[in-house]
N, C-alpha and C positions, 0 to 999 in steps of 0.2 A: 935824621932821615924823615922826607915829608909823609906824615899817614893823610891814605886814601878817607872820604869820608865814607860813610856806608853806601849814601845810595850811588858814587861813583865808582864802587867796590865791588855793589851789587851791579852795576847796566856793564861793567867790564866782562864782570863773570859770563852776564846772561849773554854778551854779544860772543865770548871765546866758546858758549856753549852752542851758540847756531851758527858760527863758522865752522867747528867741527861738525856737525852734522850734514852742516850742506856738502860740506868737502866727503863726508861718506856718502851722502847721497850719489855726489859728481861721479865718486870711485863705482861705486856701484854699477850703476848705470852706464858707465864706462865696461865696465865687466860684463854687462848683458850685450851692449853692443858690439865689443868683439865679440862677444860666442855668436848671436846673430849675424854678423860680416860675417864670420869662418864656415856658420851653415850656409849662408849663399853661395860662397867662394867652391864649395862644392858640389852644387847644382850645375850641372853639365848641359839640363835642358829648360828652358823655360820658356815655353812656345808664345804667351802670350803675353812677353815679359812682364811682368806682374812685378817681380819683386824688382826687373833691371832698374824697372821704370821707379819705384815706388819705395825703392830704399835705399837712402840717399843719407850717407852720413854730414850733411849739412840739414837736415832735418831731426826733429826727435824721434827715438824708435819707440815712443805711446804712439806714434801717429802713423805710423808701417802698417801696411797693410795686411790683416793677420794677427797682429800684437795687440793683446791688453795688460796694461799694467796695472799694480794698486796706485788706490789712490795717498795712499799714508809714504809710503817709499819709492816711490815710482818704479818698482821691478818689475820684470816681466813676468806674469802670473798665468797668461795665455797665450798660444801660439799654436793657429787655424792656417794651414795651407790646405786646406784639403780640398780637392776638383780642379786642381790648376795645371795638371798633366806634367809637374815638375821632374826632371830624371837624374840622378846620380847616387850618391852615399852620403848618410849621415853623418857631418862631421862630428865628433868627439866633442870638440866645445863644447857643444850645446849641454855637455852636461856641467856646466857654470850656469845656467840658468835656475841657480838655487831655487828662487821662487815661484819656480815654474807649478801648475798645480793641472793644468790642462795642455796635452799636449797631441794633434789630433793632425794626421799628415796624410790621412786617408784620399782613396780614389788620385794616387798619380804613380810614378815609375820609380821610384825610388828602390834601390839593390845592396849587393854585399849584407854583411853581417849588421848587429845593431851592436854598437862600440856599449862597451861595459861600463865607460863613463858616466853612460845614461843612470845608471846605479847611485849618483849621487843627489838625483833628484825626488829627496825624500817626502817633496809636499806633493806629490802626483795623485791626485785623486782620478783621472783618467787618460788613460793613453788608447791614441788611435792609430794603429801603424798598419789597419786593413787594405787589400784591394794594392799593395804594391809588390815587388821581386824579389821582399827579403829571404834571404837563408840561411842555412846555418838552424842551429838546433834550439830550441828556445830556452832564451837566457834564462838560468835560474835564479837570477838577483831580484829579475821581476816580486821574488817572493820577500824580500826586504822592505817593501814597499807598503807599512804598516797603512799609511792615507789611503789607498787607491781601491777604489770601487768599480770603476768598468776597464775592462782591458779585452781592447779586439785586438786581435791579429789573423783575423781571416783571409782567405785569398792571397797567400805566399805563397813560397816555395819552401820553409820551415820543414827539417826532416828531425830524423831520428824518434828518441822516445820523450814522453812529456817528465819533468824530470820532477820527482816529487818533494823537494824543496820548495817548487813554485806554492806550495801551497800553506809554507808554515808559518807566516805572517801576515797573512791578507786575510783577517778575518771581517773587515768592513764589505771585502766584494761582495759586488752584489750582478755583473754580468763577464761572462768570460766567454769569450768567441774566437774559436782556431779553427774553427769550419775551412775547410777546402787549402786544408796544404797536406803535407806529404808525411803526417806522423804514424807512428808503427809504436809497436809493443802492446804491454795491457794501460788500460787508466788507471792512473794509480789510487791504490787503496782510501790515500791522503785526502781525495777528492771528497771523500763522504765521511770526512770525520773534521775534520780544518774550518769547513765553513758555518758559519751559520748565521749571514744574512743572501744569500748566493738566490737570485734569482731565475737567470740565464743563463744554460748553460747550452753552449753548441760546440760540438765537436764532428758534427756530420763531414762528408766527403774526403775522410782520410785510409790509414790504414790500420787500425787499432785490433786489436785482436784479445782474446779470452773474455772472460765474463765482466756481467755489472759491478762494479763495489759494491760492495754490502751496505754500505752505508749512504749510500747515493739516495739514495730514496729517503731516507732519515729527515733529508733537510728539508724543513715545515716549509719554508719561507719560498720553494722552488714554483715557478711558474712556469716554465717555459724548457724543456729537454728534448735537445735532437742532436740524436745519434747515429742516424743513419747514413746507407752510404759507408762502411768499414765493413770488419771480419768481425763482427764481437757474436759470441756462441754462450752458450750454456742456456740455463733456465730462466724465466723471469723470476724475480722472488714474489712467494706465495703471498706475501703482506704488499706487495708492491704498492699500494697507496694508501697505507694505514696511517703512515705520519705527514704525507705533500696535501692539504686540504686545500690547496692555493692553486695548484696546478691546473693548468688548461692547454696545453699544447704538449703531446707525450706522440715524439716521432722515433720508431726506433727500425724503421721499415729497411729494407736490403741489409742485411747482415747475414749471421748463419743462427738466430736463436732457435731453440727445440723446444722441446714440450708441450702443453697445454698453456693456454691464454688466461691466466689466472683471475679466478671471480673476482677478485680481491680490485677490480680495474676500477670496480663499481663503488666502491671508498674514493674513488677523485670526480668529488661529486659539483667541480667548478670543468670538469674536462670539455673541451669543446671541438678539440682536432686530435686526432687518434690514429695515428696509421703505424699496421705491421706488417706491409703485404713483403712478397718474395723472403719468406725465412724458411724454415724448415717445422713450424709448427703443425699438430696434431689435435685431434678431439673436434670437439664442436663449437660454437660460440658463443661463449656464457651467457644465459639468459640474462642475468642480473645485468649487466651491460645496457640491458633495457632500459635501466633506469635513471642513467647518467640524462637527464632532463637538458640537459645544454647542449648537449653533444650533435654537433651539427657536421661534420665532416668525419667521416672512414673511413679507412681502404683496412682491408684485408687480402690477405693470399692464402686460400687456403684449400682451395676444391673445394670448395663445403658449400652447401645450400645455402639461400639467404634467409636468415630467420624470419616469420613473420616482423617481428618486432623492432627491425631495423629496416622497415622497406621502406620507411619515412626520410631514411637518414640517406646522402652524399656519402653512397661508399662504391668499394669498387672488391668483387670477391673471384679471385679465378681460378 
């Protein structure tokens, strides 16, 4: 039997090791491109044909308009439709887009349910599924989703209760936005214990009802909270900003809260926009309030005089 010498032994090897690679590459890529064909294939509308025009399986899908891939694998790592008034349902495919890590389909018509498939894309550091007709109840797989840091889903039609699984593995979140769809029940407990880099939180224009979590306030890291616009009732809590030293925008206006306005406002000493009006609170308006030095926008609802000490400030009392 003839022996190979080394270095024809070695350039054999090294050449069967970049045909198998390229051949995964091919398959690869191959796999992102049907899931992206199967997402087109159910787009019903596309007014400006964008993608009719623009994605063309005699072309590479790095070059679609919309798609970024790596540069190491060539997978698809980003996929931007967003403002292109596209209309129909997500096809399931797309959750073959293993390497997907951005996925943002914001501002067009897109309906039905969100396919559970999506569940397998574990590198998602953000998804954008605001401003379109989804329904159905919000997937609790979202909570799998150990990568993911921003997750809007504002402006649907998303109903029922927020389901408190979504929050038992996202601890890298850091914005979460379900503003202006249809959810009901309490916030769950989970919301102020789960997080702790959570910046953003809006859940204004729904239907949520009972009190704040307890633990809501907890999170150091929070900046930005609007809740308004629901049913949520009971008291503020007394410490309400002993632990958010970050916070500057605390909206909690149209609801049913009671009680007193707790001094405690004046511990969120970054606060800059403040409003509680139309609730059901009582007493006067804590002078300490005074001294929130940034605070440049307020409203209040309260029948109450306006303190000397706020006459400087963008409020509104009635």
């Amino acid at each position: 039997m003839m022996m190979l010498s080394p270095f024809i032994a070695a350039a054999l090897l090294l050449a069967s090791s970049i045909t198998q690679s390229f051949g995964t590459i091919i398959f690869n890529s191959t796999t992102d491109q049907n899931a992206l064909i199967s997402f087109k294939k159910s787009i019903t509308s596309d007014p400006y044909h964008i993608l009719a025009e623009n994605w063309s399986i005699n072309t590479s899908i790095c070059s679609w308009i919309g798609v970024t891939c790596g540069i190491k694998h060539h997978r698809v790592t980003k996929l931007n439709v967003s403002g292109y008034e596209l209309g129909g349902t997500i096809s399931p495919h797309l959750g073959n887009l293993t390497f997907l890590q951005s996925l943002d389909i914001t501002f067009n018509n897109f309906s039905g349910l969100i396919p559970t498939e999506l569940s397998n894309l574990r590198r998602l550091r953000v998804i954008n599924l605001g401003v379109n007709n989804f329904i159905g109840q919000i997937p609790s797989w979202f909570g799998a989703s150990s990568q993911l840091q921003q997750l809007y889903l504002h402006n649907n039609s998303f109903s029922g209760r927020i389901p408190p699984s979504l929050f038992n593995n996202m601890s890298m979140l850091q914005i979460l936005d379900m503003g202006f769809n249809f959810l009901d029940g309490n916030i769950p407990q989970e919301i102020g214990t789960m997080f702790s880099s959570l910046e953003i939180l809006n859940l204004r224009g729904n239907q949520l009802v009972g009190s704040i979590p307890n633990g809501l306030f907890n999170i150091s890291t929070l900046i930005t909270i609007n809740l308004r616009y629901n049913r949520l009732s009971g008291k503020l809590p007394n410490d309400i900003c002993f632990n958010t030293p970050k916070l500057k925008i605390m909206s909690l206006s149209v609801n049913e809260f009671s009680g007193e306005i707790p001094a405690s406002i004046s511990k969120c000493g970054e606060l800059q926009n403040l409003t509680l009006y139309w609730n059901h609170f009582n007493g006067s308006i804590p002078t300490e309030i005074g001294n929130l030095t940034m605070l440049n926008y307020c409203f209040f609802c309260m029948g109450k005089r306006v303190p000397r000490f706020m006459t400087n400030l963008f409020m509104y009392i009635n």
